[in-house]
matplotlib code that plots the C-alpha trace (Angstrom):
import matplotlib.pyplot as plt

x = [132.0, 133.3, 131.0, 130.5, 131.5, 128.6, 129.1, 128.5, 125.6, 124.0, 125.3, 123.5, 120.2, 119.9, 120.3, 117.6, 115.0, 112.6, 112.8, 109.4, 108.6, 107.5, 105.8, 107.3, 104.7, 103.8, 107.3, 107.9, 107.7, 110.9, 112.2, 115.0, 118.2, 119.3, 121.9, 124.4, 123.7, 123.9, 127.6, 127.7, 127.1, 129.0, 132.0, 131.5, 131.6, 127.5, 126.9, 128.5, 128.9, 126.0, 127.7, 128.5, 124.9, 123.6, 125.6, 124.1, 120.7, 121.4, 122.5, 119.0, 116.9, 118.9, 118.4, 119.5, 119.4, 117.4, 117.4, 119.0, 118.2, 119.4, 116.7, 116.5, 114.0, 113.0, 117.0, 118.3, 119.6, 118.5, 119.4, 116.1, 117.4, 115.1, 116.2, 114.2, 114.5, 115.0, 111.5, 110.4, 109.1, 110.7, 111.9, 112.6, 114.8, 115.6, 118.8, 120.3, 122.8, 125.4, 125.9, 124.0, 122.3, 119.0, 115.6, 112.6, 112.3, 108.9]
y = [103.8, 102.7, 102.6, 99.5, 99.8, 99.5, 96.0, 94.8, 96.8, 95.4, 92.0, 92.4, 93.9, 90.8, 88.4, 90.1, 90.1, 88.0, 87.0, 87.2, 86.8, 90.0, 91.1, 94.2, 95.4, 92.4, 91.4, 87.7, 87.1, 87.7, 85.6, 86.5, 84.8, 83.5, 85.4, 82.4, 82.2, 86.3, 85.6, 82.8, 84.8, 87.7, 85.7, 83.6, 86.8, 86.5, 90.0, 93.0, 93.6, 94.9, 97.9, 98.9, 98.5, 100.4, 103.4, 102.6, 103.0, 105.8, 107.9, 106.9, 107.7, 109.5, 109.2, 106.3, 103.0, 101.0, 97.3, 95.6, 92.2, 90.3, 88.5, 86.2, 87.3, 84.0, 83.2, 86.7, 88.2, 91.6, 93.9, 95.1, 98.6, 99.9, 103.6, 106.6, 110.1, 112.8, 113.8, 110.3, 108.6, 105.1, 104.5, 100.9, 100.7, 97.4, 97.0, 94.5, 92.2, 91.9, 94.9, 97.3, 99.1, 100.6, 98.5, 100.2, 103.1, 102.9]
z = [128.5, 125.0, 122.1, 120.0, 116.5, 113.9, 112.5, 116.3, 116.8, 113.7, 114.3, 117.8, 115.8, 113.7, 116.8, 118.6, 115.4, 114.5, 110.8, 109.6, 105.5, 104.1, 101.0, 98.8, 96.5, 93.8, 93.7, 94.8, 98.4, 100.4, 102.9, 105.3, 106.7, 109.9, 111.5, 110.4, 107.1, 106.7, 107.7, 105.8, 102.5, 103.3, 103.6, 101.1, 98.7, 97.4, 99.0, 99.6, 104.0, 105.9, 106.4, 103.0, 102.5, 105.4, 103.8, 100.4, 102.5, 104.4, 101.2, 99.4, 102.5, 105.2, 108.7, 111.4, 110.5, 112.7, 111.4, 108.7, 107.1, 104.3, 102.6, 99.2, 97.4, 94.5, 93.0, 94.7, 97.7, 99.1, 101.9, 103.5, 105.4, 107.3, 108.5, 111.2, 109.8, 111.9, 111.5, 112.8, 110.0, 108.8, 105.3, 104.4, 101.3, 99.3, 97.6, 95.7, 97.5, 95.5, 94.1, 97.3, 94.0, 95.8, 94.3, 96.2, 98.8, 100.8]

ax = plt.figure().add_subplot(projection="3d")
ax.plot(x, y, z, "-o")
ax.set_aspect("equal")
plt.show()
C-alpha cells in the first residue's frame, strides 16, 4: 500500500472538518475558510502553502500535526495548526498567513 503525500492528507483533513468560528484569547474573533477558498488564497499568492506552515508549526510545537485551517482573523489571514505531542497533549499554534511567522502557542 502506497502512502499519500502530506498535502493530500491535509487537503483530505480540511474536507472532512467542520469550520467552526473560534475565539483566541481577546483577539478579534477568527473565522475559517472553506476548503475552496483555502486553495483559492494559496494560489492566488495571499498565504504561504499549508505545508510550509505545518513545518513552521511543527518546529514551534513539535509533535504530529493533526488539523490545519486557514482562518481570517478581522483584515488578516492565519493558519490555525493544531499538532499531538508525543506525550499526548495538543498544542494549537497560530501563525500569520502570509509570512507563517508563529502569533500564539496554546
Amino acid at each position: 500500500m502506497s502512502m499519500m503525500p502530506v498535502e493530500t492528507i491535509f487537503a483530505l483533513t480540511l474536507l472532512a472538518q467542520p469550520l467552526p468560528i473560534v475565539t483566541i484569547d481577546s483577539q478579534e474573533p477568527i473565522s475559517c475558510l472553506s476548503a475552496d477558498e483555502m486553495r483559492e488564497a494559496v494560489s492566488d499568492g495571499r498565504v504561504i502553502q499549508p505545508a510550509q506552515a505545518s513545518r513552521h508549526a511543527r518546529n514551534a510545537a513539535p509533535g504530529e500535526v493533526v488539523r490545519i485551517r486557514l482562518c481570517r482573523q478581522g483584515d488578516e489571514f492565519v493558519y490555525v495548526v493544531t499538532t499531538l505531542k508525543r506525550d499526548g497533549r495538543v498544542a494549537r499554534v497560530t501563525l500569520e498567513g502570509q509570512s507563517g511567522k508563529v502569533s500564539t502557542i496554546r
